[in-house]
N, C-alpha and C positions, 0 to 999 in steps of 0.2 A: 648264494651260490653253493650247490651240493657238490658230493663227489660222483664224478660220471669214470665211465670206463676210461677214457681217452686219458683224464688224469693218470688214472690208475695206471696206464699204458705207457705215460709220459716217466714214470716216478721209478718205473725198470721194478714193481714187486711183481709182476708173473715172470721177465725170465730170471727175476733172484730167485721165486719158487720154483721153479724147474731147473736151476742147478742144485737147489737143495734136494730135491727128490720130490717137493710137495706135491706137487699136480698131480703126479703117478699115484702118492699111497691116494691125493683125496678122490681118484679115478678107479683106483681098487676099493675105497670103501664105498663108493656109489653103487660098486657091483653087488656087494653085499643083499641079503632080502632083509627088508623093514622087520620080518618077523624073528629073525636071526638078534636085530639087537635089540628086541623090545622082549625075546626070551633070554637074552645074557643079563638085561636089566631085574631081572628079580632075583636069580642070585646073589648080585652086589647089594641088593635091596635088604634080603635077609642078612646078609652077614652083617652090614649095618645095623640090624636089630638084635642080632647077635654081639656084636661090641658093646653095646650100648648093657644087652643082660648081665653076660659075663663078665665085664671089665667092672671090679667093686667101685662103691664110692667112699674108699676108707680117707683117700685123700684129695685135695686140691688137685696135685699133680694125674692123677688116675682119672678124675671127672673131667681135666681137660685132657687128655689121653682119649679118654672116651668121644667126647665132642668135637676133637680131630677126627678122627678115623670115622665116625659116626657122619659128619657130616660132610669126609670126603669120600665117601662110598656113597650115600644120599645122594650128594652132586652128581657122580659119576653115573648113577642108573636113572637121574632125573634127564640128564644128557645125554642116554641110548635112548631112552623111550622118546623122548622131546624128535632127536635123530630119526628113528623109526616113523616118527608122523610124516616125517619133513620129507623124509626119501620117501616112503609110500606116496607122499604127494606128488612127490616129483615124476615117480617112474609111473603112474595114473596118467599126468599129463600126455605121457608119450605116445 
């Protein structure tokens, strides 16, 4: 047995999403154009590569400083651009 909407319906998370606000922002970022965040994804992209230049490797501490920030900037424009397919798909369909 999967999870069907009706569960999901049953378990009250859309209207706990919709007192928290969820629905709304994920309703504004749908409006958003695919090409808006798959251009905000290469900035985050470079400064990533930027951490990684600039931040030395004199220490332990400084190389994981580096591989934080490095791979949470990575995550983040691998998660627009991913975004950007998904919604261009989306809004294709319609």
């Amino acid at each position: 047995m999967g999870v069907t909407l009706s569960s999901i319906e049953k378990l009250g998370v859309f209207s706990k999403a919709e007192q928290l606000g969820l629905l709304s922002l994920l309703e504004k970022t749908a409006s958003v154009s695919p090409s808006t965040l798959a251009s905000a994804a290469l900035p985050i992209l470079v400064a990533a590569v930027v951490a990684i230049v600039v931040i030395p490797d004199d220490s332990a501490g400084l190389v994981a400083a580096q591989a934080v920030l490095a791979g949470a900037l990575g995550v983040g424009a691998a998660g627009l651009l991913v975004g950007s397919f998904v919604l261009g798909g989306l809004q294709e369909a319609d």
